[in-house]
C-alpha positions as CSV (number, residue, x, y, z in Angstrom):
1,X,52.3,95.8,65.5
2,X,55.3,93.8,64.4
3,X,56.2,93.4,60.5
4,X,57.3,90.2,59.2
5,X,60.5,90.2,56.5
6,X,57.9,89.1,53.5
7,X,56.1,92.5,54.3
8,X,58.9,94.6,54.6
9,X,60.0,93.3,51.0
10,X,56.6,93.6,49.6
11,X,56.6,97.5,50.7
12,X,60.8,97.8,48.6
13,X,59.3,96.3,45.9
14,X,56.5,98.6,45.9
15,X,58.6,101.5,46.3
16,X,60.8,100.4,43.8
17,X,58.2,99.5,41.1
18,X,56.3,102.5,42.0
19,X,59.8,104.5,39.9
20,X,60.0,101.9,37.4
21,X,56.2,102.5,36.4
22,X,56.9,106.5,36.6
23,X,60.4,106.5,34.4
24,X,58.1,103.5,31.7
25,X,55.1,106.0,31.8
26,X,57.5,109.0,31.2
27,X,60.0,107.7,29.4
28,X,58.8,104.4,28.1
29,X,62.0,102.7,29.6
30,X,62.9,100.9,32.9
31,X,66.3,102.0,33.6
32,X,69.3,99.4,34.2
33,X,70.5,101.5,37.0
34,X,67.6,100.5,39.2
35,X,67.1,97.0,38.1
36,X,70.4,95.5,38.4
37,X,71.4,96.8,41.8
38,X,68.1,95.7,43.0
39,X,68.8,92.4,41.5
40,X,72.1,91.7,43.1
41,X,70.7,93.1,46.4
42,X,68.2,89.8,46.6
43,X,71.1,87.8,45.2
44,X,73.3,88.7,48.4
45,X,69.9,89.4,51.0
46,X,68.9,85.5,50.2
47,X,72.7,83.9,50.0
48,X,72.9,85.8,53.7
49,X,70.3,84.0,54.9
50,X,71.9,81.0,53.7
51,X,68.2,79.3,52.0
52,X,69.1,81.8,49.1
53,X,69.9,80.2,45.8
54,X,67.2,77.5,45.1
55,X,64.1,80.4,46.4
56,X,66.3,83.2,44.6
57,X,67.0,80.8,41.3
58,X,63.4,79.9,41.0
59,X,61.7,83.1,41.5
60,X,64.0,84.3,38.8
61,X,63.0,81.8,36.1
62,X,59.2,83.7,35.3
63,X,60.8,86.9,34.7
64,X,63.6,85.8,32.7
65,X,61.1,84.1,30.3
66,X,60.0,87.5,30.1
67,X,62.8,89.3,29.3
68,X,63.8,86.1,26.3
69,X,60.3,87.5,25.0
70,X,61.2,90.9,25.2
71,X,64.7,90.5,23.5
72,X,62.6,88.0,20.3
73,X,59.7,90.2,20.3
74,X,60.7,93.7,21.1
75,X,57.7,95.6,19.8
76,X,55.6,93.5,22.8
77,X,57.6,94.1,25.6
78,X,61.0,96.2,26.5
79,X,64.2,94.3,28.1
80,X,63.5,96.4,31.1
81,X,60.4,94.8,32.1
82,X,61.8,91.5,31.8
83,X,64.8,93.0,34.2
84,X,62.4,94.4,36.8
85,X,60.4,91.1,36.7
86,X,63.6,89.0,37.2
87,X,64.6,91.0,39.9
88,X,61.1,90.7,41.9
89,X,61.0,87.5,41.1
90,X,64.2,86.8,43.1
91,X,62.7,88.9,45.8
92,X,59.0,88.0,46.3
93,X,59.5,84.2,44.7
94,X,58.2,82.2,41.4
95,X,54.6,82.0,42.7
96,X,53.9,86.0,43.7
97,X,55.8,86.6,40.8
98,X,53.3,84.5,38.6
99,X,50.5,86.4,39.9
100,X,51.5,89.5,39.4
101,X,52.6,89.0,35.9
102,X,49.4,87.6,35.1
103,X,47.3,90.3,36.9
104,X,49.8,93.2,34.7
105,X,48.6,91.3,32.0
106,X,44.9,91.6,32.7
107,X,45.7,95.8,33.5
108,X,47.3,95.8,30.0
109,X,44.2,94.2,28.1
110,X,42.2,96.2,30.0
111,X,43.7,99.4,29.3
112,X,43.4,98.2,26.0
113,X,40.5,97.9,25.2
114,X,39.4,101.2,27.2
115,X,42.2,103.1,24.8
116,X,40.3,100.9,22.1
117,X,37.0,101.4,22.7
118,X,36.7,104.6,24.3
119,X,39.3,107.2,23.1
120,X,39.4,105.6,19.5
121,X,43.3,104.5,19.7
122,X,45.4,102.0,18.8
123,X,46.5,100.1,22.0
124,X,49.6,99.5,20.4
125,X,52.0,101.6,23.3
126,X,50.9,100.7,26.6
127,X,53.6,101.2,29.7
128,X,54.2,97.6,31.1
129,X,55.9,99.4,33.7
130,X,52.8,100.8,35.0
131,X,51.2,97.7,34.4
132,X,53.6,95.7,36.7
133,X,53.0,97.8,39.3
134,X,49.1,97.6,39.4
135,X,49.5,94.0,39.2
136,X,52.2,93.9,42.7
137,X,49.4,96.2,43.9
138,X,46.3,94.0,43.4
139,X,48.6,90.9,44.5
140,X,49.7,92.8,47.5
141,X,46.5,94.2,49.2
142,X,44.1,91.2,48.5
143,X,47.3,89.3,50.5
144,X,47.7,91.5,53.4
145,X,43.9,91.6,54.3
146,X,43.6,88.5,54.3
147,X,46.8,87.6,56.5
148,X,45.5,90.1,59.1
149,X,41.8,88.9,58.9
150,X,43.5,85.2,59.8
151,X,45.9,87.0,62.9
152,X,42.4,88.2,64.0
153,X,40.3,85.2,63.9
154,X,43.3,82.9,65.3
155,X,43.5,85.7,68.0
């Protein structure tokens, strides 16, 4: 079965999210030292294939908005969610990167109100990290069974 390039970076970013979410879980912080190299990684991977800058630029611009909230509104969301967002942005594109960020917000209210509602907490402290990656996980798997339901029936 052969993999396509948008698979293979789907499979990095879950890898690579899968760490962020455990350091923000553990340590309530996305380190740099992952973001940025994974950032200029799809900076040179997309100027290489020489359609880079206008996919890269674009896919950028949802996360960045992010990470302008994070640095005006600290106590919503940390700088290094707005970094990890930025960089799979660049990666996956502006529209999977929409989708995901809405579906991470849709985990966050929901673990929420379940910290809310059922252990009698304050939701104030909730992981985006971890969030982020359930939404590239519920974007992903919806995606790729579908896309192999299609190679079936077109089969």
């Amino acid at each position: 079965m052969w993999v396509d390039q948008a698979q293979v970076v789907y499979i990095l970013m879950v890898f690579i999210t899968t760490y962020c979410a455990y350091t923000d879980a553990k340590n309530r912080m996305i380190p740099d030292n992952i973001t940025i190299p994974v950032l200029l990684a799809g900076v040179v991977y997309h100027l290489s294939l020489g359609n880079g800058s206008p996919f890269f630029i674009k896919g950028m611009i949802p996360g960045f908005i992010i990470w302008l909230l994070a640095l005006f509104r600290p106590d919503w969301i940390g700088a290094g969610d707005g970094k990890l967002l930025i960089a799979m942005g660049g990666w996956l594109g502006w529209l999977p990167v929409c989708i995901v960020i809405l579906i991470a917000y849709y985990v966050a209210l929901v673990w929420s109100l379940m910290k809310k509602y059922f252990r009698k907490q304050q939701p104030s402290d909730i992981p985006f990290g971890v969030c982020i990656f359930a939404g590239l996980l519920l974007y992903g798997i919806p995606v790729q069974f579908i896309v192999e339901r299609v190679r079936l029936i077109g089969s």
